[in-house]
C-alpha positions, 0 to 999 in steps of 0.5 A: 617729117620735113612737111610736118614740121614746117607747119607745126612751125608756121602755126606757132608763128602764127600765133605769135603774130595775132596778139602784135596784129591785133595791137597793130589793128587796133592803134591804128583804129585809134588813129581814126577815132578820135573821139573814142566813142567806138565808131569812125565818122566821116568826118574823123575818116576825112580829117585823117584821110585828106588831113593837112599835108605838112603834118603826117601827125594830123593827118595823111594828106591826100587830096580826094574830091568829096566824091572821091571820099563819099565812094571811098567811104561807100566801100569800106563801110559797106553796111553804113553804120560808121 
């Protein structure tokens, strides 16, 4: 019974998480795209990713070679569409 409930009560707390990550998800997305047209250039990647240092605001101010940021970009967009 003990089994039981612990999963009945992990699947309601599940559940209640999603719609919270899906905001989460979503701001943050927001945060790259900037122009709001659905997609994230490499450009709007790069200038969150390696944006200005002093103003986390603009962004997060990690120092990438073009290199760096072509690989990183390469990984995350494995199909190349943005």
């Amino acid at each position: 019974e003990f089994i039981a409930l612990m999963k009945t009560m992990i699947k309601r707390e599940r559940a209640q998480e999603l719609p919270r990550r899906k905001s989460e998800i979503r701001e943050c997305f927001k945060s790259f795209d900037r122009n709001n047209n659905g997609w994230i250039s490499k450009s709007e990647f790069e200038a969150v990713v390696c944006g200005l240092k002093k103003n986390h605001r603009r962004g997060l101010g990690i120092s990438l070679t073009k290199t760096e940021l072509k690989a990183l970009i390469q990984l995350l967009d494995k199909d190349g569409d943005g």
